[in-house]
C-alpha positions in Angstrom: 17.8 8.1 -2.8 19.1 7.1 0.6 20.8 9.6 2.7 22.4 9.0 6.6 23.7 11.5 9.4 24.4 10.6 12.9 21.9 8.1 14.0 18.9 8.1 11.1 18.6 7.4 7.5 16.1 8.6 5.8 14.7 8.0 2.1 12.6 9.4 -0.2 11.7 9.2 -4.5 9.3 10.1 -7.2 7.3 8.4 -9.2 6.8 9.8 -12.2 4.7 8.8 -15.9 5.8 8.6 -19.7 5.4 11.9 -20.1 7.4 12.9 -16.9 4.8 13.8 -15.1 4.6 13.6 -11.2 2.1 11.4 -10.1 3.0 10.3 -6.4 6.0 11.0 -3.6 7.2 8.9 -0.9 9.4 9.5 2.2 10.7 7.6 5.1 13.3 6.7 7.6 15.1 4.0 8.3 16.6 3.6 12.7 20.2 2.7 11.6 22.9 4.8 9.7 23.5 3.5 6.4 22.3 5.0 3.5 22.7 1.9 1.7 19.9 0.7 3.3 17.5 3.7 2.7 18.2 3.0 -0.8 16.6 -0.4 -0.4 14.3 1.4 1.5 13.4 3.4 -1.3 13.3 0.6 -4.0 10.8 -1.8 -1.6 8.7 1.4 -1.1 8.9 2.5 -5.0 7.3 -0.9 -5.9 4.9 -0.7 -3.0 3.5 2.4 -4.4 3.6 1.5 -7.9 1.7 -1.4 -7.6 -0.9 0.4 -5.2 -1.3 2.9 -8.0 -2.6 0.5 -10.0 -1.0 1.4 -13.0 -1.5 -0.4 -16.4 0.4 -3.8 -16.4 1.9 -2.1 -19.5 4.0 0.6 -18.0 7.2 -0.1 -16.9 8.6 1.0 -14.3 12.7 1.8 -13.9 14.0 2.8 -11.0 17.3 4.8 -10.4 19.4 5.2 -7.7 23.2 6.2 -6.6 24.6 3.8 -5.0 26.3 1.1 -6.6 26.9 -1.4 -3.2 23.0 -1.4 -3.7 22.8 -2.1 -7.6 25.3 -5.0 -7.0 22.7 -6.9 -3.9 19.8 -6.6 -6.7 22.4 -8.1 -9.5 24.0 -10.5 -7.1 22.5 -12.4 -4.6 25.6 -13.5 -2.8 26.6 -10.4 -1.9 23.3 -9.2 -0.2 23.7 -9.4 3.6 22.0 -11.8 5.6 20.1 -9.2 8.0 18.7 -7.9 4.8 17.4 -10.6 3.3 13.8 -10.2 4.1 13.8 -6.9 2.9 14.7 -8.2 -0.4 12.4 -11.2 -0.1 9.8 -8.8 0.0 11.1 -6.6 -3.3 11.1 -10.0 -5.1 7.4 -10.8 -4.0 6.8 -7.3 -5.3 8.4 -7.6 -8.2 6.4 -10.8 -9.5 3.3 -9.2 -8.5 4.6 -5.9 -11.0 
């Protein structure tokens, strides 16, 4: 989730296994107020721990969030905003290694 006040954002999710179990937590903050992107944030860091986990290539991993400004730059390219396009450069690299 991605959540702004004043001049910080900050971030933060669980990643959890079939069974629902916790198995790793992850935090952050972003320098700018916009808590759509600590939701990116929160997706780049997600896969960044998943794949450091080293989980089985089988499990799949699904990742939910609340805002839907975010959902539509992973759906639509267009839309994402040219001072964020590295972060999502580096998603996509992260997303072919998962």
């Amino acid at each position: 989730c991605g959540v702004a006040k004043e001049d910080r954002a900050g971030y933060g999710g669980v990643l959890r296994n079939k069974e629902d179990v916790a198995r790793a937590l992850f935090f952050g903050s972003v320098a700018a107020n916009d808590a759509d992107m600590a939701e990116t944030g929160a997706v780049k860091v997600a896969l960044e721990v998943f794949l450091a986990m080293n989980w089985k290539i089988n499990d799949s991993l699904f990742i939910e969030h609340d805002s839907l400004v975010v959902f539509s730059w992973f759906v639509n390219k267009v839309m994402r905003p040219w001072s964020r396009q590295a972060i999502f450069a580096g998603i996509h690299r992260d997303m072919l290694k998962a």
